[in-house]
C-alpha positions as CSV (number, residue, x, y, z in Angstrom):
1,X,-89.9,25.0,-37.2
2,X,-90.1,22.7,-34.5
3,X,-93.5,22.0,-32.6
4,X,-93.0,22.8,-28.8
5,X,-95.2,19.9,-27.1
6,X,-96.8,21.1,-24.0
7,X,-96.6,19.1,-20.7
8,X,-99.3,18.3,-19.0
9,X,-99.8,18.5,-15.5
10,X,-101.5,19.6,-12.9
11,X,-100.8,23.6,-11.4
12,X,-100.1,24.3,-8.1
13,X,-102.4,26.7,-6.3
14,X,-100.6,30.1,-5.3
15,X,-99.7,30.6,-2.0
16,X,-101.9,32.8,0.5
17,X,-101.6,36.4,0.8
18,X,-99.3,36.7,4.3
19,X,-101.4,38.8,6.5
20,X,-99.6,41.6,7.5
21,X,-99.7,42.2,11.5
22,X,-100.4,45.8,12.7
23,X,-98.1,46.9,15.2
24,X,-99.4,48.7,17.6
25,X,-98.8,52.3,17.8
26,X,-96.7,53.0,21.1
27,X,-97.7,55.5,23.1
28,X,-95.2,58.5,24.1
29,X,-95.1,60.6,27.0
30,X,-94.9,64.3,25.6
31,X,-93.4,65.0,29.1
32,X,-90.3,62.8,28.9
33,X,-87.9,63.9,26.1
34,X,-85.4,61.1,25.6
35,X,-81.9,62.8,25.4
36,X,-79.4,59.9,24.6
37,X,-76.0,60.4,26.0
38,X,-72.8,60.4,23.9
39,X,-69.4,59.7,25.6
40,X,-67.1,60.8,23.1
41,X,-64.3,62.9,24.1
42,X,-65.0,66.5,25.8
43,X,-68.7,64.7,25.5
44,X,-70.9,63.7,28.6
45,X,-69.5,62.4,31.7
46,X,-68.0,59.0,31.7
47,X,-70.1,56.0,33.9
48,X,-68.4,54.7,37.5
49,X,-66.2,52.2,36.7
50,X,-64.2,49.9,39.0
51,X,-60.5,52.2,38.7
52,X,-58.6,49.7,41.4
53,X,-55.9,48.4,38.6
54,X,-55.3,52.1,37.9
55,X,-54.7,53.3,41.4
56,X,-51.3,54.0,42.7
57,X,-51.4,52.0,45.7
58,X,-49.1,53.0,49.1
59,X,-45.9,51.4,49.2
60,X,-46.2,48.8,51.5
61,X,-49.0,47.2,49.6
62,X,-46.5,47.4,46.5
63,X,-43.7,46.2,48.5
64,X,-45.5,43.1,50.0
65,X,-47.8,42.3,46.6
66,X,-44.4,42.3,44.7
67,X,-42.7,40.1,47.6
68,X,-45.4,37.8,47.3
69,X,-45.3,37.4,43.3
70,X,-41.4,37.3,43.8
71,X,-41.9,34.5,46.1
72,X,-44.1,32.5,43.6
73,X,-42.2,32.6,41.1
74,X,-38.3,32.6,41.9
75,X,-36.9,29.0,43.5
76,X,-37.0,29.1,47.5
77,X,-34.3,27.4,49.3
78,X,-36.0,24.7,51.9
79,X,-34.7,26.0,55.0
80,X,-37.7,29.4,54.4
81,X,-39.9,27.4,51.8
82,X,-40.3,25.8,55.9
83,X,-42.1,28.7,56.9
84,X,-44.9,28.4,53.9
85,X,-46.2,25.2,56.0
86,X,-48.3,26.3,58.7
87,X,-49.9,23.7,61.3
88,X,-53.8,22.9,60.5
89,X,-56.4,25.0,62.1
90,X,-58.0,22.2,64.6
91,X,-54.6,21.9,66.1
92,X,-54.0,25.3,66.1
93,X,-57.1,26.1,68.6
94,X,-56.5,23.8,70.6
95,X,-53.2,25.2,71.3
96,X,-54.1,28.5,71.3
97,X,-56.8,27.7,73.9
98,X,-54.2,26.1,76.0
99,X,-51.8,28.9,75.8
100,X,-54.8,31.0,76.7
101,X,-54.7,29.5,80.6
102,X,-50.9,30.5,80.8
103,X,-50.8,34.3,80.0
104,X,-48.1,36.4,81.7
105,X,-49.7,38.5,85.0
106,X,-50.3,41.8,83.7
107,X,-49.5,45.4,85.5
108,X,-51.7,45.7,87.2
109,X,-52.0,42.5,89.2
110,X,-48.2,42.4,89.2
111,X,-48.9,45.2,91.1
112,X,-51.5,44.3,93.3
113,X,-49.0,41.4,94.0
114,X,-46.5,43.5,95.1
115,X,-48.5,46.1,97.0
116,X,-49.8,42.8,99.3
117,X,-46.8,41.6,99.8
118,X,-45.3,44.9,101.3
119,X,-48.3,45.2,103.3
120,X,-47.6,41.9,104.4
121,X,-43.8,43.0,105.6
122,X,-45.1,46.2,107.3
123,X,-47.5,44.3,109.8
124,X,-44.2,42.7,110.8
125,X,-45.0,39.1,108.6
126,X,-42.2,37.0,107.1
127,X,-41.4,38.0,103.6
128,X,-42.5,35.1,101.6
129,X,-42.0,35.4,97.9
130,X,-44.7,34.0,95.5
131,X,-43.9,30.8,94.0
132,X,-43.9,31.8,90.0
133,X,-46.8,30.0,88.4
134,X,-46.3,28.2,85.3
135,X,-46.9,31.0,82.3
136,X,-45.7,30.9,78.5
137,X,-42.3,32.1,78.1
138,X,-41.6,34.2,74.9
139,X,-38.5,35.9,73.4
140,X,-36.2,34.2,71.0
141,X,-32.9,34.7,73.5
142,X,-35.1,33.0,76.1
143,X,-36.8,30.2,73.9
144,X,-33.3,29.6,72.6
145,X,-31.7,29.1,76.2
146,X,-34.9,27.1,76.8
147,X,-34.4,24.7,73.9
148,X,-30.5,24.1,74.4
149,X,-31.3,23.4,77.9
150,X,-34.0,20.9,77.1
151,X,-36.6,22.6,79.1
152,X,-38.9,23.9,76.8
153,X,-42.0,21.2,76.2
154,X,-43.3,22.6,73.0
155,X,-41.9,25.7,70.8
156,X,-44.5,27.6,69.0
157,X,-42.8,30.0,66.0
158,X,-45.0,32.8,63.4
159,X,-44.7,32.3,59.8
160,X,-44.6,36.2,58.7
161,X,-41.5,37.0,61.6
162,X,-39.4,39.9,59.4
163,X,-36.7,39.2,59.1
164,X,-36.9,35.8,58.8
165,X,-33.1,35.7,59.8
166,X,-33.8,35.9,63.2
167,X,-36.2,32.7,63.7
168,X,-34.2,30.8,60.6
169,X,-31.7,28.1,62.6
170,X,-35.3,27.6,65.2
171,X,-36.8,24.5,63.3
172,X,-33.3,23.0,62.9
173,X,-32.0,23.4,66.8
174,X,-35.5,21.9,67.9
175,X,-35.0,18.8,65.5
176,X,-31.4,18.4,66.5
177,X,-32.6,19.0,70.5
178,X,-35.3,16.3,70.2
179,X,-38.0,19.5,71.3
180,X,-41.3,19.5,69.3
181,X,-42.0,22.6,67.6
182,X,-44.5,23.9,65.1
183,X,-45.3,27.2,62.9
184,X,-48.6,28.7,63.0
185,X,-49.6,32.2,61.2
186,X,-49.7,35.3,62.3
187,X,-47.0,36.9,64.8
188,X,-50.0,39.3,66.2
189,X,-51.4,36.0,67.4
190,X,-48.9,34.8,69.5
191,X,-48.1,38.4,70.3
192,X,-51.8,38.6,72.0
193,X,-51.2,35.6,74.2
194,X,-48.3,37.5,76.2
195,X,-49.8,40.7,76.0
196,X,-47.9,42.0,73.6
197,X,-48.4,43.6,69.8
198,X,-46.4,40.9,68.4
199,X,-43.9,38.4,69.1
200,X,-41.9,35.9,67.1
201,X,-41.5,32.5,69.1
202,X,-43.5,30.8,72.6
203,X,-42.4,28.2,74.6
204,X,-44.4,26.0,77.3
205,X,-42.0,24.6,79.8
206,X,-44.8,23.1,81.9
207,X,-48.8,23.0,82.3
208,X,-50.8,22.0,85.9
209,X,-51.4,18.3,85.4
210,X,-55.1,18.6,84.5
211,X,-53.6,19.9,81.0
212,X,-51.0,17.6,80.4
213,X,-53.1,15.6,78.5
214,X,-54.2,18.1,76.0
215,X,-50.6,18.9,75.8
216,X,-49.6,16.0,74.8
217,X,-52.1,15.2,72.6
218,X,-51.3,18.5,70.4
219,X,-46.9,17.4,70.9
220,X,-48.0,14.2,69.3
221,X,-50.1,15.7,66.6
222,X,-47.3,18.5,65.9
223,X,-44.5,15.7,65.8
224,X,-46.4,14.3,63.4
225,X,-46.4,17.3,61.3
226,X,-42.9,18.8,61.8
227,X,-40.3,16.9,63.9
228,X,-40.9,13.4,61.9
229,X,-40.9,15.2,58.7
230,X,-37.5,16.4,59.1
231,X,-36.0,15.3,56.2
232,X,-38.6,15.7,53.4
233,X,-38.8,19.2,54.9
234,X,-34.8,19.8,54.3
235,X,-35.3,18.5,50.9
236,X,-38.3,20.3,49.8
237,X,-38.2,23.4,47.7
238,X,-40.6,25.9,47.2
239,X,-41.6,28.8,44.2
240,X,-40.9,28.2,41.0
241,X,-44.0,28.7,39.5
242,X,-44.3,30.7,35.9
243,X,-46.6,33.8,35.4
244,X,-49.8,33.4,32.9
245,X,-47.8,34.7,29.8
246,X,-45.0,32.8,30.4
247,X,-46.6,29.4,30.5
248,X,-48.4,31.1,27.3
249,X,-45.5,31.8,26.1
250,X,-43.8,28.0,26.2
251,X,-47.0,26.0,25.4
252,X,-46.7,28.3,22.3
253,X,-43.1,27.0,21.3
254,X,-44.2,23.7,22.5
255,X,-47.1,23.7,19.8
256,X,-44.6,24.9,17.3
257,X,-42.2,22.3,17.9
258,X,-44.5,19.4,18.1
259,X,-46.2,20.5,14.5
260,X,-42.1,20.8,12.9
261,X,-41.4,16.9,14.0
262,X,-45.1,15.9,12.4
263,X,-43.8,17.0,9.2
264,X,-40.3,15.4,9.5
265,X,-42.1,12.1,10.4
């Protein structure tokens, strides 16, 4: 047999007992019974949770959520994709504020008005009608007669007028009548500056001459926007823009085309 030769070296010292660390003992309340819940089914009542994707909304929230979606995504001819471009907010006070000063009378001072000037005739004075002061005009029958006469200074059309039909030849009759014009949001709006709930299209025909500089100052910054833009506006489509799963849905055959011609090449 074969003498096993022992190595020599030196033996390393064991390692140190690990010292165990008490945990502390914790403490519990003989008065509070923990009862864990289980929300299994027929269990215990289910937590708030936010249930708005579930709810079945009213109709006209359907209707114009859907119209909106539909709007996004199918191609929209130029002459409404028009309507999506709205003028900027700064300019929009401003003309707002000017409108402001030409407000129709209302009743009651129509009224008053009236009442004076028959009190006026019964005393035996001449009957003088009131000169008409210079007020916004509204109506589209009377903005159209207004721009085809050239005397409207600046028309003023909503964006959300339903149906669109009825304010849809407006842009192209003020290009082709040389009148500036503009489309700001919200029919309500322009309904509130003739006292009314809503209203589709304003007119100025004229302002006192301490506002004609304001007035022009917002005809030049709406030309700018609208009238001089007439033909990238005529050309310029709107929607067309795929849902989420859709685009998911090509960049997926995309992938799987572009990894078929790496392994022809």
């Amino acid at each position: 047999m074969v003498n096993k030769v022992k190595k020599s070296g030196k033996k390393v010292a064991a390692a140190p007992l690990a010292v165990k660390r008490v945990a502390p003992k914790r403490v519990v309340n003989p008065l509070f019974i923990r009862t864990p819940r289980n929300f299994g089914i027929g269990q215990d009542i289910q937590p708030k949770r936010d249930l708005s994707r579930f709810v079945k909304w009213p109709k006209y929230v359907r209707l114009q959520r859907q119209k909106a979606v539909l709007q996004t995504r199918l191609k929209v001819p130029p002459p409404v994709n028009q309507f999506n471009t709205c003028l900027d907010k700064q300019t929009a006070t401003q003309l707002f504020k000017l409108m402001d000063k030409y407000r129709p009378e209302t009743r009651e001072a129509k009224k008053e008005r009236l009442r004076k000037r028959a009190a006026d005739k019964a005393d035996g004075k001449a009957d003088a009608p009131t000169k008409r002061a210079p007020v916004v005009r509204h109506g589209i029958n009377t903005i159209t007669a207004l721009v085809e006469k050239k005397k409207a200074q600046l028309v003023v059309i909503a964006n959300d007028v339903a149906p669109l039909e009825l304010v849809l030849f407006l842009p192209a009759l003020c290009r082709k009548m040389g009148i500036p014009y503009c489309i700001v949001k919200n029919k309500a709006r322009l309904g509130r500056v003739v006292r009314r709930k809503t209203t589709c299209c304003l007119a100025l025909t004229q302002v006192e001459s301490s506002d004609r500089g304001t007035l022009s100052k917002v005809i030049e910054a709406v030309k700018n926007d609208f009238n001089d833009r007439g033909d990238e506006i005529r050309k310029q489509w709107g929607g067309g823009s795929l849902g989420s799963k859709s685009m998911a849905r090509i960049s997926k055959i995309e992938r799987i085309k572009t990894k078929e011609a790496m392994k022809r090449a």
